[in-house]
N, C-alpha and C positions, 0 to 999 in steps of 0.2 A: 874236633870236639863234638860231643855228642851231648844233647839237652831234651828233655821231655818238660815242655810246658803246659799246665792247665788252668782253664779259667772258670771260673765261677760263672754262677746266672745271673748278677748286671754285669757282667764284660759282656755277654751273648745276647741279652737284655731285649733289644731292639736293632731292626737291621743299622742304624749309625754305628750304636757299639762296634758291632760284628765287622763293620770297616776297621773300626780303632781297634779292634784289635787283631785285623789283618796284618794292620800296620805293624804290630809288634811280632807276628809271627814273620813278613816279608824280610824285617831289617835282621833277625835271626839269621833266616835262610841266604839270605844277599851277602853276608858275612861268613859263609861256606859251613855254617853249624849244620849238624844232622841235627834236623828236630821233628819230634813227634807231638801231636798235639791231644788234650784231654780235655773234653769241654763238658759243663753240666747243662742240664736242660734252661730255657729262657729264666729270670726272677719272675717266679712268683706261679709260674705253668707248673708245677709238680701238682701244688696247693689247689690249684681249680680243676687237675682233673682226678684229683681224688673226691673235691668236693661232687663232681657229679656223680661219682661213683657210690659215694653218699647220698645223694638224692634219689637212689634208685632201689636202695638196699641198704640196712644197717649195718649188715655184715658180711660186706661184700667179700670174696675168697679168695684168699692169698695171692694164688697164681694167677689168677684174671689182673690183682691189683697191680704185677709185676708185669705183668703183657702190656696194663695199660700205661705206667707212670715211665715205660721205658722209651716211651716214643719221645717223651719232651728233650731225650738230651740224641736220640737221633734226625731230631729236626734243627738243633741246633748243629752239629756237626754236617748236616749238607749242606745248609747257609753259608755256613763259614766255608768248605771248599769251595762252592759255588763263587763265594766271592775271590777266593784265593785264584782259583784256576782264571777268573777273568780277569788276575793280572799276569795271568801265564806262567804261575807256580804250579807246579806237577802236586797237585794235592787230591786226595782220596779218601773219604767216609765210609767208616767200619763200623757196624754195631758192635757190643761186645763179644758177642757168638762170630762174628768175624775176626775180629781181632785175638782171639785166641783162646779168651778168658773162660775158665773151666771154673767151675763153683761145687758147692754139695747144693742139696736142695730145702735149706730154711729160707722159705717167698720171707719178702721184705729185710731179708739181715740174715744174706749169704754170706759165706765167707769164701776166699779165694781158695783155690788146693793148688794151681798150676795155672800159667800163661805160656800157651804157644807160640810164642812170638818169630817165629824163623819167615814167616811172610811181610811182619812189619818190618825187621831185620833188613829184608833184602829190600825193601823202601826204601829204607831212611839211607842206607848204604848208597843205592842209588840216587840220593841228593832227591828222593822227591819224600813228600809230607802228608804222613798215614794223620786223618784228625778220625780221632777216638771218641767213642758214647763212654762218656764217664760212667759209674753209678752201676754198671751191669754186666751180667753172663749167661753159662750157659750150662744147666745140671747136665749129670750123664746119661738124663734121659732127653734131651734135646727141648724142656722148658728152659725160658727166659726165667732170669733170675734177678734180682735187686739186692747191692751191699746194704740198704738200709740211709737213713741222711747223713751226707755229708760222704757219702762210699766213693764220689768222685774222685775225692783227693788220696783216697786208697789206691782205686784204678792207676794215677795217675803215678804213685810209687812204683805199684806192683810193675807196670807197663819199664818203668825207669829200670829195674833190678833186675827185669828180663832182657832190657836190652843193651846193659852195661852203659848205662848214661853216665857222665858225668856228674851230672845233678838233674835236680827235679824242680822247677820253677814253677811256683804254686800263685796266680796273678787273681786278686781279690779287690774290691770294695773300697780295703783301707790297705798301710804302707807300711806294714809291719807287725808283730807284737810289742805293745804297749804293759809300763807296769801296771796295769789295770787299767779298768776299765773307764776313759775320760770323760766319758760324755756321766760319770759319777766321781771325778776327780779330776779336774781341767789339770792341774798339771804333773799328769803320768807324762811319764820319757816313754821313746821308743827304743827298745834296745838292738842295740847291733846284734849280737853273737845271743847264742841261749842252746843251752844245751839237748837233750835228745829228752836224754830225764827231767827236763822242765819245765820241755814243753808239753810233754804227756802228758804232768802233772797240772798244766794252764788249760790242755785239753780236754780231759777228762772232766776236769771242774766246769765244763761250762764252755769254757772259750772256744765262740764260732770261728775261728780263724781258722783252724785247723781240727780234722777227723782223728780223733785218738789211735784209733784202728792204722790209719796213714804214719801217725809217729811209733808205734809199736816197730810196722815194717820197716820203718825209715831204719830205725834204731837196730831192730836184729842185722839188716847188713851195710849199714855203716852209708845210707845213701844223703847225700847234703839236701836237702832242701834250704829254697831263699823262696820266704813270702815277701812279696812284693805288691806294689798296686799296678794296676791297670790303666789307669788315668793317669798318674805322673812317672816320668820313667829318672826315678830315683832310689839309691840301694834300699832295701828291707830289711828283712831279717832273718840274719841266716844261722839254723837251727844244725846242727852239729855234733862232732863230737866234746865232750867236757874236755877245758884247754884249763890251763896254769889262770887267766884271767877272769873264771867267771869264778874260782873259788875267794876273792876278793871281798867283794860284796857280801854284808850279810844276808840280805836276803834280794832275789832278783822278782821277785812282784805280789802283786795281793788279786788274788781269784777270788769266784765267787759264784755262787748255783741257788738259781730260786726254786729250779724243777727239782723240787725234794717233797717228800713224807717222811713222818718219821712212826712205826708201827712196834706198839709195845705189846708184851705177853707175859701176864703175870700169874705165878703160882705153879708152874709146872713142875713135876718131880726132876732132882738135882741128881740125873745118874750120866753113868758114861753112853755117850748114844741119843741123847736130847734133844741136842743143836742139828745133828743132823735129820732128824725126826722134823726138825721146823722149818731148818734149811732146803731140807731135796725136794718136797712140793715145789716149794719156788722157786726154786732150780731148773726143775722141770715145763715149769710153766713159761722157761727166758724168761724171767724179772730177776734183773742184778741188785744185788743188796750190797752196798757199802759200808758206811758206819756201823758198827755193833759193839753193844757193850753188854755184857751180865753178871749178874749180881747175883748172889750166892748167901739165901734167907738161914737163919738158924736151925730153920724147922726142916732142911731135908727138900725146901722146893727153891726152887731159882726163878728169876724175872729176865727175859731178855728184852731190847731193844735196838732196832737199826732203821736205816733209812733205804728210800726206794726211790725211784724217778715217781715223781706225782702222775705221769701218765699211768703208771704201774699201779698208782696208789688201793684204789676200791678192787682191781683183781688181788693184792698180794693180802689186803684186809680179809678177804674172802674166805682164801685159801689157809688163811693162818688162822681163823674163826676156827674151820671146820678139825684142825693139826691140835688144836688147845681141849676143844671136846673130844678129839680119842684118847689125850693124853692126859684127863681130867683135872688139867689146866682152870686156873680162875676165872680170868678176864683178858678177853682185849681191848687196846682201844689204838687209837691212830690221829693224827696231827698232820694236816696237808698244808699247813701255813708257816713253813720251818724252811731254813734256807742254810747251806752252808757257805762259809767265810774261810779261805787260807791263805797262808804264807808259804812262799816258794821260794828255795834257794840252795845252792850244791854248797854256798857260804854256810849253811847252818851247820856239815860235817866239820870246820872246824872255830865257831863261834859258840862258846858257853852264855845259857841266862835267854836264850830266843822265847823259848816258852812263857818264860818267867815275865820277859816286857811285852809277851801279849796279851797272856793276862790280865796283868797291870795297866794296859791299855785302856782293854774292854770295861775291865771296872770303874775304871774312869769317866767311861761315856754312860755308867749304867745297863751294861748289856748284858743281860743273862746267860749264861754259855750253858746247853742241855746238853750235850755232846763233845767227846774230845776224841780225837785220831791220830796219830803221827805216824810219820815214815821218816828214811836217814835224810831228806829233803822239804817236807813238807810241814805243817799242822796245820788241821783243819778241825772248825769248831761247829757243830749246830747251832744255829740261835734263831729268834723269831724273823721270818721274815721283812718284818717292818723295820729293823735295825740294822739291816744290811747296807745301806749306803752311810750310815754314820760312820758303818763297822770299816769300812773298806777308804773311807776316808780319813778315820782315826789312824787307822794302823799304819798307812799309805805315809803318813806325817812320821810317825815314830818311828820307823824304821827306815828314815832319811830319802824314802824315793821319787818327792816332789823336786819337778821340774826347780 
């Protein structure tokens, strides 16, 4: 059996962790598993030394910022061998440019093209334990690169699908995915099983458990992941292919996203070629736009609206300002205090009226819905920031998933 484990930055934490989770790597390896291992930088080291990098410059540059934030997760990986080999496990630290990891060159949120894995290969074959710099690679001009936050758990796929793992053991924080978020609804279940598509759908919205990027991959070739915790060694959750039991449930949890704007454009002329006119700057610029909806005035001009990550917010306001005066557009305006709310479930393909009772819901609690999205598993709603924990504890009731 072959298994590629990564751990987050509190498992690598502090040198105690770094023993405790020797421990989990030893009792692997002593049970004759091939395993590889993928760690991200210390909790909380990425954050300080960006901040310095900050302190020194406003606009520090790309590649410097990748040269810099990528040591934190190769100091965690010689730790951990160090500590490994001093219990006389044949164990070995790779940065990513070791390990094989080939990228293109967008600093901070590369994306993989290829993993040369045939030197880790002959590692793990060999019974000894390659531990991996999460998070990073190497352009084809031999720059350090960065997948961007949370790229650990990508690494730790991509690494898995290169070397025909069995699965991918993702060791976090907490002990699974939950139907929402507890510490805003004490009695969320932890779910056993959850599909490929649901958990995209929990990741993308927000849920730190997991790198969306990570479930994409996981998803195109079919690789298992089980998130689990670090501190208790009890099963998690293991993410999958969609089986006969999860289409049961109507819906399998309630998401939720503060890091939202929401950016309106009104009066622009109503022809073919518009959207794309408003779209490609911020396309261009990397700023992902989600939600959108437009409206279609009597008079020959249309209103659009959608949402952005709040960090994105004042650049994509910027850039749609200047998109609205060449196209002698009205007005714009923008809203960085909007939050989205969903419901997730592969039960919604064949459950009638989902919509309909969460609506009915929300109007219950008084909650304004500015926004509405669906997909064949999802709805998701805009609303004011400040009504997000009623919202996610209202619907969390009605849709039967308290503990």
């Amino acid at each position: 059996m072959r298994v590629v484990q990564k751990f987050g930055g509190t498992s690598v934490g502090n040198v105690d962790r770094i023993r405790k989770t020797a421990d989990i790597v030893e009792a692997s390896w002593k049970d004759g598993v091939q395993t590889a291992v993928v760690v991200s930088a210390m909790s909380g080291e990425t954050n300080r030394l960006l901040g310095m990098a900050n302190e020194l410059s406003n606009r520090p540059q790309p590649r410097e910022l990748d040269v810099l934030v990528s040591t934190g997760e190769q100091v965690s990986a010689a730790l951990l061998s160090i500590e490994l080999q001093n219990r006389d496990i044949p164990a070995y630290s790779y940065t990513g440019m070791q390990a094989g990891f080939r990228t293109d060159s967008q600093h901070s949120r590369a994306r993989i093209r290829n993993v040369e894995a045939g030197k880790l290969l002959a590692h793990v074959e060999q019974g000894e334990v390659p531990i991996l710099t999460g998070f990073q690679g190497v352009d084809e001009h031999g720059n350090i690169t960065t997948l961007g936050r949370g790229g650990s758990d990508t690494s730790a796929v991509a690494i898995a699908i290169a070397l025909k793992a069995d699965g991918c053991d993702i060791y976090t924080d907490v002990d699974g995915v939950y139907s929402t978020d507890p510490r805003i609804a004490p009695s969320a279940c932890k779910i056993d099983r959850i599909s490929y598509e649901e958990m995209l759908e929990f990741a993308s919205l927000g849920a730190k458990v997991l790198q969306s990027r990570s479930v994409e991959l996981a998803m195109r070739y079919k690789m298992p992941i089980h998130l689990r915790s670090s501190f208790e060694n009890i099963p998690g959750t293991i993410v999958t292919e969609e089986d006969e039991t999860m289409e049961r449930a109507e819906i399998t949890g309630v998401a939720y996203n503060r890091d939202e704007a929401k950016i309106t454009i009104r009066g622009i002329p109503d022809h073919p070629g518009i959207a794309a006119r408003v779209f490609g700057p911020v396309a261009e610029a990397g700023i992902n736009v989600d939600v959108i909806v437009q409206n279609i005035s009597e008079e020959g001009h249309s209103d659009i609206t959608f949402t952005v990550p709040r960090q994105d917010f004042q650049s994509a306001l910027d850039i749609v300002r200047k998109s609205c005066e060449e196209m002698g557009g009205r007005k714009v305006s923008g809203d960085d205090t909007v939050a989205k709310v969903s419901i997730i479930g592969v039960g919604m393909r064949s459950h009638s009226g989902v919509a309909q009772k969460m609506f009915d819901t929300l109007a219950k609690e008084k909650i304004n819905i500015e926004m509405i999205t669906t997909s064949e598993i999802k709805i998701t709603v805009v609303i004011d920031e400040n009504q997000v924990d009623l919202a996610v504890r209202a619907l969390h009731t009605a849709f039967d998933l308290d503990a």
